[in-house]
KETI-495399 format. One line per field, with one value per atom (N, C-alpha, C, CB): atom name; residue in three letters; x, y, z. Coordinates in nm, 2 decimals. Glycine has a CB too. Example, Ala and Ser with C-alpha at 12.3 -4.5 7.8 and 13.67 -1.06 7.14 Angstrom:
BEGIN
atomo = N CA C CB N CA C CB
residuo = ALA ALA ALA ALA SER SER SER SER
east = 1.32 1.23 1.32 1.13 1.28 1.37 1.29 1.41
north = -0.57 -0.45 -0.33 -0.45 -0.22 -0.11 0.00 -0.06
up = 0.78 0.78 0.78 0.90 0.71 0.71 0.79 0.57
//
This chain:
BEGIN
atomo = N CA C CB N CA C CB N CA C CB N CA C CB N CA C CB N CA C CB N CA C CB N CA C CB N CA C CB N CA C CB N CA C CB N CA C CB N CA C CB N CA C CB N CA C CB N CA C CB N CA C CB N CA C CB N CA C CB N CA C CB N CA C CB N CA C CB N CA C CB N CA C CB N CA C CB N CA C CB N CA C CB N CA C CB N CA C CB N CA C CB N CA C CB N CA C CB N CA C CB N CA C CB N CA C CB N CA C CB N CA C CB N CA C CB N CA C CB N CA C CB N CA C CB N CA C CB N CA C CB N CA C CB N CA C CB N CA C CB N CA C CB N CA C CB N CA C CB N CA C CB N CA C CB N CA C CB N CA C CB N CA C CB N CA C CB N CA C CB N CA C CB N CA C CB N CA C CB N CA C CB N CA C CB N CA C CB N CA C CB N CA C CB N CA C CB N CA C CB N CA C CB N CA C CB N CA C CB N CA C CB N CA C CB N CA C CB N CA C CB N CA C CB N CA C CB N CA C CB N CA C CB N CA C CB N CA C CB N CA C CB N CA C CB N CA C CB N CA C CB N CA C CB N CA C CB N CA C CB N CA C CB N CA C CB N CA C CB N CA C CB N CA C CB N CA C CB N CA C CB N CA C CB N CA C CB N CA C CB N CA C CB N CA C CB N CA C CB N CA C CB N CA C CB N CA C CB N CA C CB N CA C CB N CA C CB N CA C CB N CA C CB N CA C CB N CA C CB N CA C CB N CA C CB N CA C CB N CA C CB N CA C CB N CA C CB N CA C CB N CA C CB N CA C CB N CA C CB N CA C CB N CA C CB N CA C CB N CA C CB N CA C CB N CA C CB N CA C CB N CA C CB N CA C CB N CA C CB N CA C CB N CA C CB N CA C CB N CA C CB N CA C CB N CA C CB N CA C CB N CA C CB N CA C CB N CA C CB N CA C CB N CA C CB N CA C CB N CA C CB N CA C CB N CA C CB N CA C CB N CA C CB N CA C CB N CA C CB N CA C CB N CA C CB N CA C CB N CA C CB N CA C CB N CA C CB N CA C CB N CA C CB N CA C CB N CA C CB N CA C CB N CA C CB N CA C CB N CA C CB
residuo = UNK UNK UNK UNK UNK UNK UNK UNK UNK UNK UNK UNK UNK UNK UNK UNK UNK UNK UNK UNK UNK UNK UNK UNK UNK UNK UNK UNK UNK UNK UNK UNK UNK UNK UNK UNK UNK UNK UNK UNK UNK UNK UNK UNK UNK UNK UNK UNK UNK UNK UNK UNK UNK UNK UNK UNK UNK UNK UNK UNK UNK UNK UNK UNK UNK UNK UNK UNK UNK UNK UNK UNK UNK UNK UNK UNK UNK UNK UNK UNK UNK UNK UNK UNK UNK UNK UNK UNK UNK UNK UNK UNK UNK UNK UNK UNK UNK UNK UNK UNK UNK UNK UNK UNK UNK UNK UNK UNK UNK UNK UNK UNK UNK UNK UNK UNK UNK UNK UNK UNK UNK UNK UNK UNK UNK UNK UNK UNK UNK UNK UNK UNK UNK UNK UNK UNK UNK UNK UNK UNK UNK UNK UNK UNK UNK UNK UNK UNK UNK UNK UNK UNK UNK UNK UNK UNK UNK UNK UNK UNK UNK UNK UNK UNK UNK UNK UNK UNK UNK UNK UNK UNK UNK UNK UNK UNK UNK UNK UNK UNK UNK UNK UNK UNK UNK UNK UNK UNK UNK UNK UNK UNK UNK UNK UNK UNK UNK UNK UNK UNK UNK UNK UNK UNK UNK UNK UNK UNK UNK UNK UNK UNK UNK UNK UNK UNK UNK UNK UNK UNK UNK UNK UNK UNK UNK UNK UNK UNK UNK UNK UNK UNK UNK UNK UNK UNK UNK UNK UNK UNK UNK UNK UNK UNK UNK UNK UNK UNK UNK UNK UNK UNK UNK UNK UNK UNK UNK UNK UNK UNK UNK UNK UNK UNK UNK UNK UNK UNK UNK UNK UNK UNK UNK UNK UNK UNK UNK UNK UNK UNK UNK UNK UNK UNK UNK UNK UNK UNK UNK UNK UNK UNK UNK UNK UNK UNK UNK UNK UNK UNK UNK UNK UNK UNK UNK UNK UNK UNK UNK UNK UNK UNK UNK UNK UNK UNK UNK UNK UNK UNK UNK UNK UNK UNK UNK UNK UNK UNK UNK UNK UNK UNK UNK UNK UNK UNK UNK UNK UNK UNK UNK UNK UNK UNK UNK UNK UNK UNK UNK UNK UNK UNK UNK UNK UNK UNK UNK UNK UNK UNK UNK UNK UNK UNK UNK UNK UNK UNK UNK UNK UNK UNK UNK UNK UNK UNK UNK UNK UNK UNK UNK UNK UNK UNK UNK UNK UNK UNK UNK UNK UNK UNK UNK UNK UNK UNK UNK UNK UNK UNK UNK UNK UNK UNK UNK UNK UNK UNK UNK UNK UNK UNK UNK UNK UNK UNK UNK UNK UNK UNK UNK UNK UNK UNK UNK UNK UNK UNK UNK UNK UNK UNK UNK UNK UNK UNK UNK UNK UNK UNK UNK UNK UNK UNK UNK UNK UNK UNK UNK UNK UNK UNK UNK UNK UNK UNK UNK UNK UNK UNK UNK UNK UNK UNK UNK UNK UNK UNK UNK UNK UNK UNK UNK UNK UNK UNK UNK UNK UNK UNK UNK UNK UNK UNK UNK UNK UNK UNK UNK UNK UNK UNK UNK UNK UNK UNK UNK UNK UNK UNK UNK UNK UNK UNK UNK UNK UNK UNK UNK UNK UNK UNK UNK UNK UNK UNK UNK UNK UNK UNK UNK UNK UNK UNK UNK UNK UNK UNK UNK UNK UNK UNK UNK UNK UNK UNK UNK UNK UNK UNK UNK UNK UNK UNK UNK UNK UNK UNK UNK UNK UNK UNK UNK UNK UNK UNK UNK UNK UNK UNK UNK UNK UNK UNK UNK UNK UNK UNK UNK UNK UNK UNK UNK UNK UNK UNK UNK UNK UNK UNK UNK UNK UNK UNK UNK UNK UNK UNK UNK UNK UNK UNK UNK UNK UNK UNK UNK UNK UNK UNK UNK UNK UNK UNK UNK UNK UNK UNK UNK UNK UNK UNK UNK UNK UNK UNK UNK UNK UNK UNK UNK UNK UNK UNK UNK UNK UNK UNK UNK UNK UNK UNK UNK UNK UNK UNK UNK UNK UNK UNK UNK UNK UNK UNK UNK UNK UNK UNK UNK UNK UNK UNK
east = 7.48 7.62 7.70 7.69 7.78 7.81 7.96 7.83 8.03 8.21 8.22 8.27 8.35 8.46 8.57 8.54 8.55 8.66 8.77 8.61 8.78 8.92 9.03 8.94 9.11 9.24 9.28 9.38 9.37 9.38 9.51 9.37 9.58 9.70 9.81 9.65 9.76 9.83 9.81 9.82 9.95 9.90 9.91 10.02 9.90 9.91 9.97 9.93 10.14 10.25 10.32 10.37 10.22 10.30 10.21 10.37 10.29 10.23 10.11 10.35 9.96 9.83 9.87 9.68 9.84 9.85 9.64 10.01 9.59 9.47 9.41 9.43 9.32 9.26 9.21 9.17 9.30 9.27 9.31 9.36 9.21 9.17 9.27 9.18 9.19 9.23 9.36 9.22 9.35 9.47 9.49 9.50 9.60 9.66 9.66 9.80 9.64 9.65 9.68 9.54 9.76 9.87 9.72 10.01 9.78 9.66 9.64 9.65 9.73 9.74 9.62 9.88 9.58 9.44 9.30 9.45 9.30 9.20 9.13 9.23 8.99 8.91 9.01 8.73 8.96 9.05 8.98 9.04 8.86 8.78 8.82 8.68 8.83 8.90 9.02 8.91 9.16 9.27 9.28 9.31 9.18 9.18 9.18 9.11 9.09 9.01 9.14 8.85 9.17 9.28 9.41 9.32 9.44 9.56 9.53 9.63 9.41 9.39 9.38 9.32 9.31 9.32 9.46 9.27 9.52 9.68 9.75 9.76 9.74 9.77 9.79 9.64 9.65 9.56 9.59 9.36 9.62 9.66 9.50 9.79 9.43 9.29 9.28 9.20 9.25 9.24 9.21 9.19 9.22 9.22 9.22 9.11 9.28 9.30 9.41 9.28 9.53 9.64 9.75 9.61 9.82 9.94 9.86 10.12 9.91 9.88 9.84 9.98 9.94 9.93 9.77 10.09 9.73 9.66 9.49 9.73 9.50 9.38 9.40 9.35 9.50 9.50 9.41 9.63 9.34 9.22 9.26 9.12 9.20 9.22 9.09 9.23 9.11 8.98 9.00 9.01 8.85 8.84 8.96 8.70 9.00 9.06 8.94 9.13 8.82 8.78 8.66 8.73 8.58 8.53 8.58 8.44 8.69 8.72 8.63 8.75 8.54 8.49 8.60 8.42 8.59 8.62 8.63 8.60 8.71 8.72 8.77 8.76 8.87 8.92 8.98 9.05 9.05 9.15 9.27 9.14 9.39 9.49 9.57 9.57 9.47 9.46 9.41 9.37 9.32 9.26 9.35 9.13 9.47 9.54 9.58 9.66 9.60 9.64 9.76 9.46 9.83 9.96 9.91 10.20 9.86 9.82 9.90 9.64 10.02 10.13 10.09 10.33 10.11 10.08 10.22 9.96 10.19 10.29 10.23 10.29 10.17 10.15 10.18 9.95 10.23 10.27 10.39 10.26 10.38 10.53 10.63 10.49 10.60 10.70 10.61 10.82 10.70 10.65 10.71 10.55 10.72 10.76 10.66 10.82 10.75 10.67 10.74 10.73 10.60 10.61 10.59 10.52 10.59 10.53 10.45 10.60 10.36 10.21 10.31 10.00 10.20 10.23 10.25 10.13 10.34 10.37 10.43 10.24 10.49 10.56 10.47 10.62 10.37 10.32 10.38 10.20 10.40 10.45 10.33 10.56 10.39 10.25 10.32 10.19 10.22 10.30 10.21 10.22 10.29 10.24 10.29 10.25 10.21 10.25 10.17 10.25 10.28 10.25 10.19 10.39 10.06 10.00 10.03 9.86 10.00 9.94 9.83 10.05 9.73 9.60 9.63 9.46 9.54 9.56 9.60 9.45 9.53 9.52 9.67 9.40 9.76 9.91 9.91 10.01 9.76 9.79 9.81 9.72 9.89 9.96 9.86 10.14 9.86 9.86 9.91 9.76 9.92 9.98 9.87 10.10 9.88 9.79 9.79 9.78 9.68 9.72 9.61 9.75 9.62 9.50 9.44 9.54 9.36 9.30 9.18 9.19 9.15 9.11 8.96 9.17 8.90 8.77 8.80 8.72 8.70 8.67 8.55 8.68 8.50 8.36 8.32 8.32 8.32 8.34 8.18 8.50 8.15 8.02 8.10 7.92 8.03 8.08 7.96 8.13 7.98 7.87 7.94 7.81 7.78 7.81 7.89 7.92 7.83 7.89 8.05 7.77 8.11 8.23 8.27 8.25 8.39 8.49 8.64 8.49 8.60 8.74 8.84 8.77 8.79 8.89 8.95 8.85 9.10 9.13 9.18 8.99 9.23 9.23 9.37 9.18 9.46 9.55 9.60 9.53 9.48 9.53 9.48 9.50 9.53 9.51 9.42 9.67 9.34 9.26 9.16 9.34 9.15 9.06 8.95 9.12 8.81 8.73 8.73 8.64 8.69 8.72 8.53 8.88 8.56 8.45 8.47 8.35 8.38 8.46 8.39 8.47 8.48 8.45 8.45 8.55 8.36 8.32 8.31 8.14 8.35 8.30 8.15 8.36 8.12 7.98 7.89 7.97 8.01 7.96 7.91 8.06 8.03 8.02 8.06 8.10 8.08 8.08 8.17 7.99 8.34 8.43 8.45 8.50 8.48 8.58 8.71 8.60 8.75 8.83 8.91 8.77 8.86 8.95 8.87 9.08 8.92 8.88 8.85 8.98 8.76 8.73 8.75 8.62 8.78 8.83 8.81 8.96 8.67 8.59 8.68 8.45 8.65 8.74 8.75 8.71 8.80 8.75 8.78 8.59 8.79 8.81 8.68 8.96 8.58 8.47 8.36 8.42 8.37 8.28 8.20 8.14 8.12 7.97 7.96 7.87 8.09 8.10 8.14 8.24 8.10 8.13 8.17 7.99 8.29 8.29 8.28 8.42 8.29 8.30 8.41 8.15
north = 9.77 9.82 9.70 9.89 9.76 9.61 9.62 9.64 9.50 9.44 9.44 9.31 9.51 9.44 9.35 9.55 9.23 9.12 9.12 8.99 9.24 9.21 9.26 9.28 9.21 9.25 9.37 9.13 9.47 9.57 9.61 9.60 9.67 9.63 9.77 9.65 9.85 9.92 9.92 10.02 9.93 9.92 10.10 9.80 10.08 10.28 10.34 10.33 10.22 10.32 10.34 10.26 10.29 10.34 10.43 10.18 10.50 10.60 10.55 10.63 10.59 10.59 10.66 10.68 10.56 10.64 10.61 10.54 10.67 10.66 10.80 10.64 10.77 10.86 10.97 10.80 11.07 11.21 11.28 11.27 11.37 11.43 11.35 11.62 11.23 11.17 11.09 11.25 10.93 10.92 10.84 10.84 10.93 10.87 10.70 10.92 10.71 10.56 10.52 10.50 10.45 10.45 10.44 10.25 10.47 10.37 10.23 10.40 10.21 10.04 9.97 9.97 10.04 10.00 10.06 10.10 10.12 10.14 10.02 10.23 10.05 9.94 9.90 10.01 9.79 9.76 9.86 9.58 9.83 9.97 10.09 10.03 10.14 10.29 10.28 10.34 10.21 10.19 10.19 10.11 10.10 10.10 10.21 10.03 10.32 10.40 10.56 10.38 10.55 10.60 10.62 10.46 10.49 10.47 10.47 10.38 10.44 10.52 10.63 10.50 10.73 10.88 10.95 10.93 10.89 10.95 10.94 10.91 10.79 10.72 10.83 10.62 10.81 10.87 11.01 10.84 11.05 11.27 11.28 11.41 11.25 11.33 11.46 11.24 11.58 11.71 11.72 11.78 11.76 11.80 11.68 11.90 11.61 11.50 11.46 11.41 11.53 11.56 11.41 11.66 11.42 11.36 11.23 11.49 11.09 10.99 11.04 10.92 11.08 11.14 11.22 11.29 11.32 11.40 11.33 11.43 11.21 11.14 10.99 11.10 10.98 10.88 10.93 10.89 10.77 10.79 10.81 10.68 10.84 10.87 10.79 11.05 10.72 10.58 10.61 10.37 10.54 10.54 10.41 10.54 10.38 10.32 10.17 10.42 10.18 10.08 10.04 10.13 10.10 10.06 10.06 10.10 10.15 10.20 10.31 10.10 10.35 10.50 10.57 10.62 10.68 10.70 10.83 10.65 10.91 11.06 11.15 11.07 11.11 11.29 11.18 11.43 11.29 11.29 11.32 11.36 11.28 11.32 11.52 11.21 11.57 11.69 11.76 11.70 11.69 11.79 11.79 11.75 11.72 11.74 11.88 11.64 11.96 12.13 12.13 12.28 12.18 12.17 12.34 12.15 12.27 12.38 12.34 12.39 12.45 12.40 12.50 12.45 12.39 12.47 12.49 12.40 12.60 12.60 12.48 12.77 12.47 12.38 12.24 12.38 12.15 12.04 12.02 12.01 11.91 11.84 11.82 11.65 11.81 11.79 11.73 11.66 11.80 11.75 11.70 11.83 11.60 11.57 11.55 11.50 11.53 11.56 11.40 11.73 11.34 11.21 11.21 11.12 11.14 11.16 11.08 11.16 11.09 10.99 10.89 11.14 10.83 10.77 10.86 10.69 10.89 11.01 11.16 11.03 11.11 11.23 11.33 11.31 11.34 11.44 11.49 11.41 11.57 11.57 11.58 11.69 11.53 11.53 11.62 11.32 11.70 11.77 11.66 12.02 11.59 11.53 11.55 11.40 11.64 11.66 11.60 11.79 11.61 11.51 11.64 11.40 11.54 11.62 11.56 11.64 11.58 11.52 11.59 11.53 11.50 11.57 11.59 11.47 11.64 11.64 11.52 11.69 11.38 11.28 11.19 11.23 11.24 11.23 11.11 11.16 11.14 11.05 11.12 10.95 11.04 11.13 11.11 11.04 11.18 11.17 11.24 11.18 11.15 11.21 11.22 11.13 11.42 11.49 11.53 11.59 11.51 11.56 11.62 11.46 11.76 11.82 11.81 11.98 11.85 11.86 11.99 11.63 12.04 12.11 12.11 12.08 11.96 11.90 11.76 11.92 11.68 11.58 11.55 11.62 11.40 11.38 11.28 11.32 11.37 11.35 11.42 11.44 11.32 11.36 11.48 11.18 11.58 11.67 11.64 11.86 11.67 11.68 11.77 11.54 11.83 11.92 12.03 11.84 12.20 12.30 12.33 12.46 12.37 12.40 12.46 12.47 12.46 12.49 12.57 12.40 12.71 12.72 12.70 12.81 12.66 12.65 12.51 12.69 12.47 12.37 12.36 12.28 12.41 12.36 12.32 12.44 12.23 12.23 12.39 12.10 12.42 12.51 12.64 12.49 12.74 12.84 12.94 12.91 13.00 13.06 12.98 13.13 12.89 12.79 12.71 12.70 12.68 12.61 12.48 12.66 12.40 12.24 12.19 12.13 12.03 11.98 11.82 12.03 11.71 11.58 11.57 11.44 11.49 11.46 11.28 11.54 11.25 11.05 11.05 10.97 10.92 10.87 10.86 10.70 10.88 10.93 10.75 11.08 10.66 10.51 10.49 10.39 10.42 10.36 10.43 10.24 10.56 10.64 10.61 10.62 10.61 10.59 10.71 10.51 10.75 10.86 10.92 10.85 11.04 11.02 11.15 11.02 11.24 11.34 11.48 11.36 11.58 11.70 11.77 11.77 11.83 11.96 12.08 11.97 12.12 12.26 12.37 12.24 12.39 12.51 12.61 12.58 12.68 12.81 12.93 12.87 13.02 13.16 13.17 13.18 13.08 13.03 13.08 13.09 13.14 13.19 13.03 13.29 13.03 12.93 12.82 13.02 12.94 12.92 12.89 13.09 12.87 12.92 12.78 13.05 12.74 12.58 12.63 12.46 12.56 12.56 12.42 12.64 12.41 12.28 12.32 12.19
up = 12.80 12.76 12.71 12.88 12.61 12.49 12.59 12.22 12.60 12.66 12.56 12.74 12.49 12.39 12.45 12.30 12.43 12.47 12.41 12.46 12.27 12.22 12.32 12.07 12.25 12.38 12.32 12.40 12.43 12.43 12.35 12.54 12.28 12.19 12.27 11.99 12.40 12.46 12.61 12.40 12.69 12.83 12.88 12.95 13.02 13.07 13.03 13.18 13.03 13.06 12.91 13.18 12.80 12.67 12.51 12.61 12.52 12.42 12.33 12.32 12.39 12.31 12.17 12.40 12.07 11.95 11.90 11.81 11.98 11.98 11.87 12.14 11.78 11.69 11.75 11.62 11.75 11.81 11.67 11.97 11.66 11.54 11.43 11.54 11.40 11.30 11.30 11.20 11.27 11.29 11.13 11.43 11.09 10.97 10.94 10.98 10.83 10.76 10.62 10.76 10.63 10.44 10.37 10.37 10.23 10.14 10.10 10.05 10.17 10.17 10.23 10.27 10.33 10.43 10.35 10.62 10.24 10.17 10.10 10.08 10.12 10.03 9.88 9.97 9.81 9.68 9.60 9.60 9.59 9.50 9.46 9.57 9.60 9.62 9.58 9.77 9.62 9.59 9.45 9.65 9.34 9.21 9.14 9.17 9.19 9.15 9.17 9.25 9.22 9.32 9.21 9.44 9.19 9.10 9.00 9.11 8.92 8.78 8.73 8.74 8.87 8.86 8.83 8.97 8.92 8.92 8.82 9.02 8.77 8.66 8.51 8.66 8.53 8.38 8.38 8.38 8.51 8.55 8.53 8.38 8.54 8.56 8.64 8.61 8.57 8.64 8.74 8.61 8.85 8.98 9.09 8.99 9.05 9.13 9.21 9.06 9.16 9.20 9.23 9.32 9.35 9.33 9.46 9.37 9.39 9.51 9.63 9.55 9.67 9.84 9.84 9.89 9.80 9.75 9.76 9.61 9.69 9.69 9.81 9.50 9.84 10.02 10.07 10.17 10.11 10.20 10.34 10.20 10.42 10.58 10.62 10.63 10.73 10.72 10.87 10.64 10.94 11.03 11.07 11.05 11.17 11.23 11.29 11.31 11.31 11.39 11.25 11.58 11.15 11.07 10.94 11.07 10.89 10.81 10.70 10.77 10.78 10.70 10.65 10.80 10.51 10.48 10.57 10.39 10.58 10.66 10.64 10.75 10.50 10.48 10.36 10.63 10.27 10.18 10.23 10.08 10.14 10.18 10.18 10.11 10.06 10.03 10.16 9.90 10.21 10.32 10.44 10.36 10.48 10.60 10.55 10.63 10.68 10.66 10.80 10.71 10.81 10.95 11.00 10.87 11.16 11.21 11.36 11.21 11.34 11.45 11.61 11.37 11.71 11.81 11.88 11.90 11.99 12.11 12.22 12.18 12.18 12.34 12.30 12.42 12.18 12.18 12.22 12.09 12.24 12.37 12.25 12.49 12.12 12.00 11.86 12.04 11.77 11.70 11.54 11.71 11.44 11.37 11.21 11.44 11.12 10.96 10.97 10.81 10.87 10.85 10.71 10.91 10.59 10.47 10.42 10.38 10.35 10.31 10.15 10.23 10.15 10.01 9.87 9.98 9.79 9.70 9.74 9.63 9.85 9.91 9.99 9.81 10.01 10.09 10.23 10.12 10.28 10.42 10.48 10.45 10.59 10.72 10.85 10.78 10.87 11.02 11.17 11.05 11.21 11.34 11.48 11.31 11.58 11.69 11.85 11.68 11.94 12.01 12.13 12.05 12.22 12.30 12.44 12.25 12.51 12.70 12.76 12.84 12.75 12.82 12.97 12.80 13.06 13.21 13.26 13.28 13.24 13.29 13.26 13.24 13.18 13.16 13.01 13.34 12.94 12.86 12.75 12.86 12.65 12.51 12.38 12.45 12.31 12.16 12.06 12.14 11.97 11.83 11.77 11.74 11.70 11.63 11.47 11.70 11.41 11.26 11.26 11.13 11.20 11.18 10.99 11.24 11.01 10.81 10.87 10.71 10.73 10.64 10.64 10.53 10.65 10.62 10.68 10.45 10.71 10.80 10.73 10.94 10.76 10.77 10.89 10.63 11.01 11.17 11.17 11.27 11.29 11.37 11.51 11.46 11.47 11.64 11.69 11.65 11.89 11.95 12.06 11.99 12.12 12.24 12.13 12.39 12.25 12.16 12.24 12.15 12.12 12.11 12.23 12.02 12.34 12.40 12.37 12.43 12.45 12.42 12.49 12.38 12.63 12.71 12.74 12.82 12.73 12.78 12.58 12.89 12.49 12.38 12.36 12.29 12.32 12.27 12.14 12.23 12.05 11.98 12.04 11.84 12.07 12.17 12.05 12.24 12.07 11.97 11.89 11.88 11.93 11.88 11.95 11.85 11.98 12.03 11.99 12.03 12.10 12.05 12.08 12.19 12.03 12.07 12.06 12.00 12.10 12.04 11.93 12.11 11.84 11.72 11.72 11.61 11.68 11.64 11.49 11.71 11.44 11.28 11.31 11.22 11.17 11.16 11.13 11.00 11.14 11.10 11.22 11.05 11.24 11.41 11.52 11.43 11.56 11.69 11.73 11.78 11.70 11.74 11.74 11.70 11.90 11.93 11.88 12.02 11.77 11.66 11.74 11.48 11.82 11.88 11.91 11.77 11.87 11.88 11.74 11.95 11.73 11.66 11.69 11.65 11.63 11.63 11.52 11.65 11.54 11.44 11.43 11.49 11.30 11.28 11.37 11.17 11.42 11.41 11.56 11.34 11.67 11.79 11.88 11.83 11.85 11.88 11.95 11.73 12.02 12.15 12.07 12.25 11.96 11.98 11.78 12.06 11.74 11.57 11.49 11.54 11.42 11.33 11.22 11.29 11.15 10.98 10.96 10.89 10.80 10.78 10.66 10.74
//
């Protein structure tokens, strides 16, 4: 079993903004590549490519995999969040971001999307979900196995996956 010796950048008693189903990231933290590629599309209006915000990458936080677009965030508002607030991406997008507490009293701030390119494991749960009518599961980057949050397949059925 590998130690990470880096130091920890949060203690118990303050708000984990730890990657639970995805945690946002400007496009400033995009490869140069991508960022180039990015800003010529929008640039140039190339068809279906849409508005900056639209083509933001969403990156893993610990390798930087690539994990969603910015098109693919979807605001899937629950009753069971402790609050919640709209942030905006680069080019105006709104972002719906809501705050959770698992049993163990620790927090997260949630963004949901549309599509993901997340490893799930273990079959889906419906009990215990933040979104009520929904089954969960954990979801990891599909690089390096960083634990990114929950899944939550369509249809709220146990046993059911979309992509």
């Amino acid at each position: 079993m590998r130690v990470s010796r880096r130091p920890q950048p949060f203690t118990a008693t303050t708000l984990h903004r730890v990657s639970f189903v995805l945690l946002l990231y400007s496009s400033l933290l995009q490869p140069a590549d991508a960022c180039a590629a990015a800003a010529e599309d929008t640039e140039e209006g190339v068809a279906g490519t849409g508005t900056s915000s639209d083509v933001a990458l969403i990156l893993c936080r610990a390798c930087g995999h690539e994990l969603a677009v910015g098109a693919d965030i979807h605001s899937v508002p629950s009753r069971l969040s402790l609050s919640g607030r709209n942030d905006t991406l680069v080019g105006g997008r709104r972002v719906h971001v809501q705050l959770f507490e698992n049993p163990h009293g620790h927090k997260f701030e949630v963004i949901t999307f549309r599509r993901a390119d997340v490893d799930v494991h273990w079959p889906a749960d419906k009990h215990f979900s933040w979104f009520p009518g929904f089954s969960w599961t954990v979801a990891t980057c599909p690089r390096c196995h960083t634990h990114l949050g929950g899944y939550e397949p369509g249809g709220g059925a146990a046993d059911e996956f979309t992509t």
